[in-house]
C-alpha positions as CSV (number, residue, x, y, z in Angstrom):
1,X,28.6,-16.3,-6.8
2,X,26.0,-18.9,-7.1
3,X,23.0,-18.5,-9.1
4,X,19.3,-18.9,-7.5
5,X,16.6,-19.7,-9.4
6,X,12.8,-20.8,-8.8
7,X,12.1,-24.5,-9.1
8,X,8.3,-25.6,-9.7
9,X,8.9,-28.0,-6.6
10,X,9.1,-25.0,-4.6
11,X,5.3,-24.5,-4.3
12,X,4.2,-23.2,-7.7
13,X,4.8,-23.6,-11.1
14,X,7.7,-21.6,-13.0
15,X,5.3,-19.3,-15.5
16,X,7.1,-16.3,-16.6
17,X,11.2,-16.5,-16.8
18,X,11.2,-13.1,-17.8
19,X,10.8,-12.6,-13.7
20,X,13.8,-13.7,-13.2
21,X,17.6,-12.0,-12.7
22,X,20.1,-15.0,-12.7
23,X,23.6,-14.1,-12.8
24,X,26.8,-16.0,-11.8
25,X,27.7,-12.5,-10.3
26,X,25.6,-9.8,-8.7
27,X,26.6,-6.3,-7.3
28,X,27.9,-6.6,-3.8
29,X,25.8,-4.7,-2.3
30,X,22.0,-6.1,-1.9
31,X,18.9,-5.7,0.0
32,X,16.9,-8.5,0.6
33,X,13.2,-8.1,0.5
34,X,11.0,-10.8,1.9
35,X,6.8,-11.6,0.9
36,X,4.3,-14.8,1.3
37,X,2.6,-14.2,-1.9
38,X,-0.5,-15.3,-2.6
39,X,-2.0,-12.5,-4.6
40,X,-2.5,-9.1,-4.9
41,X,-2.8,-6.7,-1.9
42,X,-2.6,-3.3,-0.6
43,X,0.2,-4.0,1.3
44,X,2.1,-6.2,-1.1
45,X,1.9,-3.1,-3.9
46,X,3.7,-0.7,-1.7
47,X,6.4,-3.3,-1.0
48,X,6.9,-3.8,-4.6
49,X,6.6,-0.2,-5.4
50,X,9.5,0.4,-3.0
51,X,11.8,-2.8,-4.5
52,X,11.6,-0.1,-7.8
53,X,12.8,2.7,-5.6
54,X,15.8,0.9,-4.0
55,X,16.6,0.0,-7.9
56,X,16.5,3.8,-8.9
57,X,18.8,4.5,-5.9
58,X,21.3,3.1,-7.2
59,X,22.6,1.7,-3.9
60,X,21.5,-1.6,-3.5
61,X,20.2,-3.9,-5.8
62,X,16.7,-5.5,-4.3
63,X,16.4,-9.0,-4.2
64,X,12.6,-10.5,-3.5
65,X,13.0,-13.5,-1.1
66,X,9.2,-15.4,-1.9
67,X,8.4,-17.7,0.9
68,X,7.9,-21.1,0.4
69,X,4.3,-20.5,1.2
70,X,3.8,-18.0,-1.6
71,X,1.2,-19.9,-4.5
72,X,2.2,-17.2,-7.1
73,X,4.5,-14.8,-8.8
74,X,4.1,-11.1,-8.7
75,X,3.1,-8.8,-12.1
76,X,6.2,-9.1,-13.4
77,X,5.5,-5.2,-14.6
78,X,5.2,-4.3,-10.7
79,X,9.1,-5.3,-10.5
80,X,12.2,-3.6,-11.6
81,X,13.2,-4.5,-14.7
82,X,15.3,-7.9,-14.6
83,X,14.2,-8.0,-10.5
84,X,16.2,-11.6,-8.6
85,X,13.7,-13.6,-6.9
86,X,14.8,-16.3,-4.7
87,X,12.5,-18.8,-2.8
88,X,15.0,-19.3,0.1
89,X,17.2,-16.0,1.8
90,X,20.4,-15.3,0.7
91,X,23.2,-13.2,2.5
92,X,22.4,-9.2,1.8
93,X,24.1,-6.6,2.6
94,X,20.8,-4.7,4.0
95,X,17.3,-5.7,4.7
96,X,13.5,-4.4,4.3
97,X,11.1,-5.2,6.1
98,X,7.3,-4.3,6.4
99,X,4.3,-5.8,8.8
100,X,5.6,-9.0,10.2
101,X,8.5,-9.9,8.6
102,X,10.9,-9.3,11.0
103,X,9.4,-12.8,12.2
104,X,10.2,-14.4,8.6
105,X,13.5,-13.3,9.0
106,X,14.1,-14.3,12.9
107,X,12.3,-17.5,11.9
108,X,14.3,-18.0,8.6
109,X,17.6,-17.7,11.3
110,X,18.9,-14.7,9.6
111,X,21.4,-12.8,11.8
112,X,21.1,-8.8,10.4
113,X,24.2,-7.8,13.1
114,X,25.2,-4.1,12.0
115,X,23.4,-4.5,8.2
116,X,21.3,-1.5,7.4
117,X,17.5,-1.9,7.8
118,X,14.3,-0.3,6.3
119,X,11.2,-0.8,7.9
120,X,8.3,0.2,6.1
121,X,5.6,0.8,8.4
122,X,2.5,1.1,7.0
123,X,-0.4,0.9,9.9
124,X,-1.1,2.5,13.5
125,X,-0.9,-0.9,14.9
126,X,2.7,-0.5,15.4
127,X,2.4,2.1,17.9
128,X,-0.7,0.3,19.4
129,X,-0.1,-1.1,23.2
130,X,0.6,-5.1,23.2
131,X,0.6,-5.5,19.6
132,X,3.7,-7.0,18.4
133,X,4.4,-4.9,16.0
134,X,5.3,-2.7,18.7
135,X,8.0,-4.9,20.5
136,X,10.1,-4.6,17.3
137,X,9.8,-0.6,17.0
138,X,13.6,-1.3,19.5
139,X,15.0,-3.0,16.8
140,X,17.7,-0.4,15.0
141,X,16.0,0.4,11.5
142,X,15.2,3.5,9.2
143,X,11.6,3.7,9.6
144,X,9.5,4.9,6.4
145,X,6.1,5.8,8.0
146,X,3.5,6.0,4.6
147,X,1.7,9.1,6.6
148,X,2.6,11.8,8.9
149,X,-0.1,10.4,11.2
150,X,1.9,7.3,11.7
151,X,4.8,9.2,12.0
152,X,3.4,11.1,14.8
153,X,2.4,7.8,16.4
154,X,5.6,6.3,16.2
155,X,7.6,8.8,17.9
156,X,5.1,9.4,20.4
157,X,5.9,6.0,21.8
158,X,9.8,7.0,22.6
159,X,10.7,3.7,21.8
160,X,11.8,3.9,18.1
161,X,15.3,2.9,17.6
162,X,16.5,4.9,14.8
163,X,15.5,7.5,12.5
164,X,11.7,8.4,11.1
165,X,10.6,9.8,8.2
166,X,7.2,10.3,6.8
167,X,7.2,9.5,3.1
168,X,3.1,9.9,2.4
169,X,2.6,7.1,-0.3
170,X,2.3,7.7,-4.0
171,X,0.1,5.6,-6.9
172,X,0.2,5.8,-10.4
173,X,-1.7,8.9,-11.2
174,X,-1.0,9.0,-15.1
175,X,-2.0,5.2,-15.1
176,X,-4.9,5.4,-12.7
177,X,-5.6,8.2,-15.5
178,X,-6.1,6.3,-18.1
179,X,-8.9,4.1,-16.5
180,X,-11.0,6.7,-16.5
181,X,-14.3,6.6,-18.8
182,X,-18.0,6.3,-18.7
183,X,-19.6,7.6,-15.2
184,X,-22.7,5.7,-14.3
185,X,-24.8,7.6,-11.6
186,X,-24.2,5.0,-8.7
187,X,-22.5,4.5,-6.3
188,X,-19.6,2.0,-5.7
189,X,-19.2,0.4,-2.2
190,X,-15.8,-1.0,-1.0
191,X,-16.7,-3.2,1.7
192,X,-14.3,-6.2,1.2
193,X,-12.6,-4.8,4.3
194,X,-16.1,-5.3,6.5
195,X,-18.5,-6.9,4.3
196,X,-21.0,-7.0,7.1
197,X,-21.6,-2.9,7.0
198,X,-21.4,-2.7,3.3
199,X,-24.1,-4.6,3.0
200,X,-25.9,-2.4,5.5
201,X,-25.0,0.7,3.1
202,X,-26.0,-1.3,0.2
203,X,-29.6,-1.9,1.6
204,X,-30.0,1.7,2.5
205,X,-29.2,3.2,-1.0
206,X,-31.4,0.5,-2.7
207,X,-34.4,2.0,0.0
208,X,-33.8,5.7,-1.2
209,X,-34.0,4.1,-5.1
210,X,-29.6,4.2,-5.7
211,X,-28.2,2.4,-7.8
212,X,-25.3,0.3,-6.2
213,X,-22.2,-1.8,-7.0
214,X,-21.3,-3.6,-4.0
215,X,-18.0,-5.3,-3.9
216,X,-17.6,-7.5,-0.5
217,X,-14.7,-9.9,-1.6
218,X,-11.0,-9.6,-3.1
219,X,-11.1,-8.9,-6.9
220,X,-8.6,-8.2,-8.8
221,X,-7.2,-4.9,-8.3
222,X,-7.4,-3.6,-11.9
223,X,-11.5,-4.3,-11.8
224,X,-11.6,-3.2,-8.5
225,X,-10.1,0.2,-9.6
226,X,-12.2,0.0,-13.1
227,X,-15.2,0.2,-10.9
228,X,-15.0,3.0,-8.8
229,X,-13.9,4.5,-12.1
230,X,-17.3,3.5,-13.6
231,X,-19.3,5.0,-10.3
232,X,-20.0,8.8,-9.6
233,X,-19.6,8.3,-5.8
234,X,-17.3,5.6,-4.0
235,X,-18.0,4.6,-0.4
236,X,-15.5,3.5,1.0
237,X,-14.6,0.9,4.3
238,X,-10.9,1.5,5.6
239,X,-9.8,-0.4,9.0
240,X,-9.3,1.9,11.8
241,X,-6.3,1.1,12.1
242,X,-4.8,2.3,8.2
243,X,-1.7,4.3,8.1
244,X,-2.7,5.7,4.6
245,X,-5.3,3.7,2.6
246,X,-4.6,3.6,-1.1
247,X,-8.0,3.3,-2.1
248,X,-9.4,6.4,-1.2
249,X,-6.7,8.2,-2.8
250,X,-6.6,6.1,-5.8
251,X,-10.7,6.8,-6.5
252,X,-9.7,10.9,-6.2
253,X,-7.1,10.4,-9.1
254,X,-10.1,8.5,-11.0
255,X,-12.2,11.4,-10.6
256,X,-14.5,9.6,-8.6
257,X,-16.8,11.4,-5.1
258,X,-15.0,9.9,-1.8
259,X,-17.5,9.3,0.8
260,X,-15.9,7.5,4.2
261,X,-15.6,7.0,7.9
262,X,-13.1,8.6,10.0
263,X,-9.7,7.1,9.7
264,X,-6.7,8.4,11.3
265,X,-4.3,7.6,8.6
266,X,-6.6,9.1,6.0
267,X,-7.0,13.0,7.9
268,X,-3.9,13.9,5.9
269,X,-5.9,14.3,2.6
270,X,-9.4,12.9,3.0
271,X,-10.8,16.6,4.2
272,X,-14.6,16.6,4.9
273,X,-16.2,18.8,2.3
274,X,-13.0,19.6,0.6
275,X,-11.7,16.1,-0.8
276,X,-14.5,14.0,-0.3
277,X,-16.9,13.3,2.7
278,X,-16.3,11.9,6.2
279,X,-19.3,10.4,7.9
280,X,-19.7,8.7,11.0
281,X,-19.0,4.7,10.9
282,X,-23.0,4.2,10.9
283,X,-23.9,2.2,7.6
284,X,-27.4,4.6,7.3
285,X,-25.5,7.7,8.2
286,X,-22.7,6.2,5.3
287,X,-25.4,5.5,2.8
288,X,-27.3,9.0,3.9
289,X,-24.0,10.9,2.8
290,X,-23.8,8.9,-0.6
291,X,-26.9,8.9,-1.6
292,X,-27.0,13.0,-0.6
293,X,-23.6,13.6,-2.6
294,X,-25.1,11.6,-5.6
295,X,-27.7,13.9,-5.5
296,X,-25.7,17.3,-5.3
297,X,-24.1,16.8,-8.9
298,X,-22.2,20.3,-8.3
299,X,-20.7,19.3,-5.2
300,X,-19.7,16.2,-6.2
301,X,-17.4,17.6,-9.2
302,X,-16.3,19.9,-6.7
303,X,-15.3,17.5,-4.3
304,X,-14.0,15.4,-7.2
305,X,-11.8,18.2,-8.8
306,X,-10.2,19.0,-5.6
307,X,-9.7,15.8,-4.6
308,X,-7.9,14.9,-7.9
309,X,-5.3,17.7,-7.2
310,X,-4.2,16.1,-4.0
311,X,-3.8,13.1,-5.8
312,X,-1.8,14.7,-8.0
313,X,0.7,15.8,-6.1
314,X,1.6,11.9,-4.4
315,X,2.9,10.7,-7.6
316,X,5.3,7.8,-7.1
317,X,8.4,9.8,-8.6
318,X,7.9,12.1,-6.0
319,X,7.9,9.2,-3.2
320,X,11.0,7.6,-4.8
321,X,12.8,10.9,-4.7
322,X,12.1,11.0,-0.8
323,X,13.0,7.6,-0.4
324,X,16.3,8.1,-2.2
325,X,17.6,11.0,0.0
326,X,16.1,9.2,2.9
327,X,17.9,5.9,2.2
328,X,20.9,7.8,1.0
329,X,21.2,9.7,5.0
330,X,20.6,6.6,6.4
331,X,23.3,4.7,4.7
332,X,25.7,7.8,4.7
333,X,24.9,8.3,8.7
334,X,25.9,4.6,9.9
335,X,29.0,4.9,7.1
């Protein structure tokens, strides 16, 4: 079998070897995994959490196809140990894909035939009307839905070709943990998602005398998590359209007050006046609800206590151990 490897002519510069799983033979079964990285996202973590679940499985070995448009590795410690990257696509034996890439791979010329398929599916937009996400819901695939919600939505389009399952997405809760420490009274706004309204919340604490950390652009994802740790009360700005929204869930494991707008793929655990707040999408009705829950120091620790046992219980073992049967049906199933 020929060996791959990463050349700095590729698009970026070959920093850390230890990323790398070069072998002049690999285990004949392999699922290929495709990304454009550029850095850290949302969307990218869950992809890279689920490249460590199809390593525990034990049934395929994942291989992380980078696109020549990526500008950047991936934390090597988000990867199974030893995890192959190539930068062009090699023959697999199954696939994965999540938000567009069927399009990498149809552009890339890659023929899947009868090859097993997971399709991570991780927004409503897939069962949205004219989005294109959509159009590929007839393509055969074992679809992981990251919420019930989206689950829901997908099979209420009667399109879906192949099985759904609703794995509800897990974080780090023991690491997320450990970032806890010093509470300031403020509160945290996450508005990198619609910059425009954060600022609107941020203007309205600052009237009623709040203190506020306003964050409006990407940062890096350990800050960004270090300062909703640091805040009593997070505000926080999903799209409409999230299947899950880690963030929200990721500020109950830090022990931090949730206030938010409605979101569909958030109902599932974000329960107003249980595990946090849900306000209207208003930025003064948002900032009214912060500033309020600030305030109400008992019924934020309330909020915050209960909210931490729901986080509790989505703990990435337990989403690899859904995963693994999951997978292990599908595979079985088509055998």
């Amino acid at each position: 079998m020929q060996a791959f490897e990463i050349r700095p002519s590729a698009g970026f510069p070959l920093r850390e070897p230890n990323h790398l799983h070069v072998s002049e033979s690999a285990p004949a079964r392999r699922m290929l995994f495709v990304r454009t990285y550029h850095s850290m996202l949302g969307g990218h973590l869950k992809v890279f959490d689920y490249l460590r679940h199809v390593a525990a499985s034990g049934i395929y070995e994942p291989v992380l196809w980078l696109t020549a448009e990526s500008a950047a590795l991936p934390p090597a410690e988000l990867l199974p140990p030893g995890c192959r990257i190539v930068r062009e696509p090699i023959a697999a034996d199954a696939y994965f894909t999540a938000g567009m890439n069927w399009r990498i791979f149809d552009e890339a010329g890659i023929e899947m035939g009868d090859a097993p398929v997971v399709s991570l599916i991780q927004s409503m937009r897939h069962a949205t009307p004219g989005d294109p996400r959509r159009a590929e819901l007839g393509r055969r695939a074992l679809r992981v839905c990251v919420s019930e919600r989206v689950a829901r939505a997908l099979r209420a389009t009667n399109g879906v070709n192949g099985p759904i399952v609703a794995i509800p997405n897990g974080i780090d809760v023991s690491g997320l943990a450990s970032l806890r420490g010093e509470r300031a009274e403020r509160v945290f706004i996450g508005g990198a998602k619609d910059a425009p309204r954060a600022e609107a919340i941020a203007r309205h604490l600052r009237e009623r005398g709040v203190e506020t950390d306003l964050e409006t652009v990407l940062i890096p994802r350990e800050a960004f998590l270090r300062r909703i740790a640091a805040s009593r009360v997070a505000v926080l700005l999903p799209h409409a359209y999230e299947g899950f929204y880690l963030p929200a869930l990721e500020a109950m494991a830090l022990g931090t007050a949730v206030v938010l707008p409605p979101c569909e793929g958030t109902a599932d655990f974000c329960i107003d006046d249980r595990t946090c707040v849900v306000a209207t999408e208003d930025g003064a009705a948002l900032a009214k609800a912060a500033a309020a829950l600030l305030r109400d120091r008992a019924r934020t620790d309330r909020l915050a206590h209960e909210a931490s046992l729901v986080a509790a219980r989505h703990s990435l073992e337990r989403e690899c151990s859904l995963f693994s049967e999951a997978l292990n049906a599908y595979v079985r199933d088509r055998a």
